[in-house]
C-alpha positions in Angstrom: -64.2 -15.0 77.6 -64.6 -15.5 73.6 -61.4 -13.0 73.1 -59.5 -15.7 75.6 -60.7 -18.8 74.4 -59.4 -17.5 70.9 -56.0 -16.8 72.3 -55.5 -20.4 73.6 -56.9 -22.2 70.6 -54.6 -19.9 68.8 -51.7 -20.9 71.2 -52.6 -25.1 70.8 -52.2 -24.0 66.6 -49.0 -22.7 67.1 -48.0 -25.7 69.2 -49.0 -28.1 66.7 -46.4 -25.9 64.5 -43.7 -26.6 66.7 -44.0 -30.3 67.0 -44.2 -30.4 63.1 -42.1 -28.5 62.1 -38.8 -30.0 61.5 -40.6 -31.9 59.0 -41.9 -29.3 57.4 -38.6 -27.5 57.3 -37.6 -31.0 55.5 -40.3 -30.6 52.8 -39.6 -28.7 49.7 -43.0 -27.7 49.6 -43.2 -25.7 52.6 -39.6 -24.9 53.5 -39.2 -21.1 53.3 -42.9 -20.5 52.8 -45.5 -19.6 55.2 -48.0 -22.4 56.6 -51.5 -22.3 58.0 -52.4 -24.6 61.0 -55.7 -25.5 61.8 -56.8 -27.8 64.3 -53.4 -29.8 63.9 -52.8 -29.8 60.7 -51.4 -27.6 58.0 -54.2 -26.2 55.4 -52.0 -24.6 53.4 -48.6 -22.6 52.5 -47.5 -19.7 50.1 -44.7 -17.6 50.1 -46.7 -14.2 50.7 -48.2 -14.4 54.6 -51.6 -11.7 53.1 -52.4 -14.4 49.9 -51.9 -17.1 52.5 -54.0 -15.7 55.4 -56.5 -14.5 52.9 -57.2 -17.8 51.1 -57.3 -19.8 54.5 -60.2 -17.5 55.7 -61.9 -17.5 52.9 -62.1 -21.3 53.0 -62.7 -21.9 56.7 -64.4 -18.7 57.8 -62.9 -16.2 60.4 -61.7 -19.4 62.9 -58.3 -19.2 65.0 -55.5 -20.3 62.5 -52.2 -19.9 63.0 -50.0 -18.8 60.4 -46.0 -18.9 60.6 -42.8 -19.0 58.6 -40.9 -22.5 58.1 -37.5 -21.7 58.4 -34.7 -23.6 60.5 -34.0 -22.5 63.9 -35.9 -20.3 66.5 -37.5 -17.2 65.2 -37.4 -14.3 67.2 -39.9 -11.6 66.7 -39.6 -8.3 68.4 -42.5 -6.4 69.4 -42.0 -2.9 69.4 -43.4 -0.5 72.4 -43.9 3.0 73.2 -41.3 4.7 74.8 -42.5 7.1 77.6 -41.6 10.7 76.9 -41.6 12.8 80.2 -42.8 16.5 79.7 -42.0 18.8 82.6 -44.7 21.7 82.4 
């Protein structure tokens, strides 16, 4: 239950980056750089996603934050898996 209720906070963060983000793609200050969001907002940016996601903790505690890069368009992100290797004995 805690592990879910994580992952949907985490989600409503990540939608609060979406519906901001072409002005942050506008903004000098974030364009290119990685953001923090936390409970609607941005709490910060750097261009290193580690310094970023270690200051952010460090200031609010281990809380679901959600981190992304402000760049124009869609990003896609590819998850890699496992391929299945068949061993006939």
């Amino acid at each position: 239950p805690q592990q879910l209720e994580c992952i949907l906070r985490i989600e409503e963060e990540r939608e609060a980056f979406r519906e901001i983000k072409d002005e942050l793609v506008q903004d000098p200050k974030y364009n290119e750089k990685y953001v923090a969001v936390f409970q609607g907002s941005v709490i910060g940016c750097d261009e290193d996603k580690g310094s970023l996601a270690k200051s952010v903790y460090e200031r609010y505690g281990y809380v679901p934050i959600y981190i992304d890069k402000v760049v124009m368009g869609e990003r896609h992100v590819e998850v890699p898996s496992p391929e299945l290797i068949r061993r006939e004995v």
